[in-house]
N, C-alpha and C positions, 0 to 999 in steps of 0.2 A: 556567568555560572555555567558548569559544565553540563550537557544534555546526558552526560554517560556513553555518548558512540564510541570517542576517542578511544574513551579507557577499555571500552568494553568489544572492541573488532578483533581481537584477536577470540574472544572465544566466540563471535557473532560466526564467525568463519569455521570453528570445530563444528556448530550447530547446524550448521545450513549447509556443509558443505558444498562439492559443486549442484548436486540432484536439488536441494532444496527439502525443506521438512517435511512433515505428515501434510499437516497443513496444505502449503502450494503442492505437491503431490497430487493429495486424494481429495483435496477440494476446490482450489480455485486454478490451478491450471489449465484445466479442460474449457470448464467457462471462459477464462477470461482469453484463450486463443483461440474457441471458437469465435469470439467479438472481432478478433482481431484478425483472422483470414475471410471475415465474411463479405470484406472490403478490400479494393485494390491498393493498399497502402504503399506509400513508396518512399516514405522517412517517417520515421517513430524518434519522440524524445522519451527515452525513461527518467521522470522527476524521484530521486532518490532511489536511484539502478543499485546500490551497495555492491556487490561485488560480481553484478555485470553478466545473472544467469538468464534475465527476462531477456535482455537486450540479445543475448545468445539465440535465445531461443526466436525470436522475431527476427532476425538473421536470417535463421535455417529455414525461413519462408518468404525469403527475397526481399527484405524489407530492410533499409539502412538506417540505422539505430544510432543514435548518441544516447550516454547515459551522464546524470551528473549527481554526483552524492559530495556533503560537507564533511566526510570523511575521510580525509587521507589514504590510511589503509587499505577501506574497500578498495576506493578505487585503483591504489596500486596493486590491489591483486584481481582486479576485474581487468586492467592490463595486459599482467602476468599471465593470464588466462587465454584472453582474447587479444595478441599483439595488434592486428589489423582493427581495431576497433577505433571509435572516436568515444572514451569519456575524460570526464571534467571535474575537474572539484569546483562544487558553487553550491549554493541555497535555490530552494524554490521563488525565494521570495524575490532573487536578484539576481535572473538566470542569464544576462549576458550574451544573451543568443537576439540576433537581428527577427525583428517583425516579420510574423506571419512568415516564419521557414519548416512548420510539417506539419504534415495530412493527420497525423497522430500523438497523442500526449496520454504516455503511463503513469496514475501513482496505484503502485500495486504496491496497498499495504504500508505509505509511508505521511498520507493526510494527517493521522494520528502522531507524526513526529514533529510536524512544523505547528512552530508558533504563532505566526503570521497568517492565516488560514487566505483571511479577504485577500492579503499583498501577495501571494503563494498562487491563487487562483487567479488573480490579476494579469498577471506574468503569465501564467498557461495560456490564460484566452488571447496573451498580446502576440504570442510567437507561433501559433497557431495559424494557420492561412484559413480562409471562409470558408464554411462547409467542413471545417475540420473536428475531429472525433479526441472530446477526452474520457479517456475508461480508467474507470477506477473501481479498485478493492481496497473495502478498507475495514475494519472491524464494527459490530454492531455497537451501537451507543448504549442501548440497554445493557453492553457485555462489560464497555468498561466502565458502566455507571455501579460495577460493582467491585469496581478495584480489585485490586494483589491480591483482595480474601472474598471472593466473591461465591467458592462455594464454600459448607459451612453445612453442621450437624444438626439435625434437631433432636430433640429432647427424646427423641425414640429412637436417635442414631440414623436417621435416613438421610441421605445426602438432599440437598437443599442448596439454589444460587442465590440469593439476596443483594437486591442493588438498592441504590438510597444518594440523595442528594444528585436526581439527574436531569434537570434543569440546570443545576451548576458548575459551569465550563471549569474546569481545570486540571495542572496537570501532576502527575500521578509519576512515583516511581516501580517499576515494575521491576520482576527478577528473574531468570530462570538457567540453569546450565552454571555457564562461566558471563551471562549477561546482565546488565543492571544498565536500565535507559528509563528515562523520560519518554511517557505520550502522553498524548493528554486526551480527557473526556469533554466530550461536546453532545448536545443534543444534536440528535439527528434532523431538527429545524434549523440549526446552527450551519449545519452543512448544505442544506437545500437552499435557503435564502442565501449564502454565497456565491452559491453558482448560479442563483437565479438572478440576480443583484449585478453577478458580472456579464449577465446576456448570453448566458449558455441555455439550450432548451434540453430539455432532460428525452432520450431518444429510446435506455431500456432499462428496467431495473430487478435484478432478481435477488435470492437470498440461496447460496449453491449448497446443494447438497455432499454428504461427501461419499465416494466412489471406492470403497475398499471390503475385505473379507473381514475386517477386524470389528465385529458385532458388536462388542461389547464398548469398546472405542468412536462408535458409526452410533450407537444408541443414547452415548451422554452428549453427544456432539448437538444431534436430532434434539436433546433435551434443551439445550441451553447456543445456538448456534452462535458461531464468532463471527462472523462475515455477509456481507453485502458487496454488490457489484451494481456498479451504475456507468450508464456511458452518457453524456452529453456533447448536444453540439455546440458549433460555434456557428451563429448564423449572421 
């Protein structure tokens, strides 16, 4: 069965163009490259890079990058984009890449797409060398524990986010623009005993705020936040 990237890269690319969203923008960009210049890194994998702008951006700070996405598309235009680059079409769960080959491992924002969470993280920690850093963004579990209709009117008209059923892992189709994909909801114990299970030690954990003039945008965000940032090691 289809996850929806296939069908859906052509408008995944109208939306995120090359800059990237509000989103990685005005909330997790600054975070998650401060994580990642505060260390002498000297190869980064991006685990599901889509169309190859993190892996850019980790580039432009001397850092040689592979990116591998199960999307076609992306990656022929993460290509297109960056000739010189190294990505890949492959899965998380079955990355292909020789033991213990980088100091660094991205999933920015793409935990929430793989099905295999344990087999996904497995494969992180295997191609990782000791001492190695994985940093991840990925959306709060409270956020998708409230699905596609997650805000919602009350009885006086006030906006209201309502989540329900968030103990129970599963996956969700979502919509927006010209996109229609699959992620899925997992308790955020779901994600920590993962990584704790694969012998990662958890090294820093924030919830980013976000960085813009747009008040009105910056105050419902502040109200219902989408995102988490965690890095762990590999020890």
């Amino acid at each position: 069965m289809s996850d929806g990237w296939n069908e859906s890269a052509e408008g995944w690319l109208a939306e995120i163009g090359t800059e990237g969203d509000w989103s990685r923008r005005h909330v997790l960009d600054r975070p998650m490259m401060e994580r990642v210049t505060r260390q002498p890194f000297s190869s980064a994998l991006d685990i599901g890079c889509g169309e190859g702008r993190f892996c850019r951006m980790m580039q432009a700070h001397g850092i040689r990058t592979t990116g591998i996405d199960p999307t076609v598309a992306l990656i022929d235009q993460a290509r297109s984009l960056d000739p010189a680059g190294d990505y890949q079409v492959g899965r998380a769960e079955a990355l292909g890449i020789p033991d213990r080959s980088f100091d660094l491992a991205v999933s920015y924002l793409t935990l929430i797409d793989i099905p295999d969470l344990s087999g996904a993280i497995a494969e992180i920690y295997r191609v990782l060398r000791p001492g190695g850093t994985f940093l991840i963004a990925n959306l709060q579990s409270f956020h998708t524990a409230g699905g596609p209709n997650g805000w919602t009117k009350s009885a006086n008209g006030q906006a209201r986010f309502c989540i329900d059923h968030y103990m129970d892992t599963r996956a969700e189709w979502v919509t927006w623009g010209g996109v229609r994909i699959q992620n899925w909801h997992r308790p955020l114990g779901v994600y920590m005993q993962a990584l704790l299970q694969a012998s990662f030690e958890l090294r820093h954990f924030a919830e980013p705020e976000p960085t813009d003039d747009d008040t009105k945008r910056v105050a419902r965000y502040r109200r219902v936040p989408f995102f988490l940032l965690m890095e762990w090691e590999k020890v």
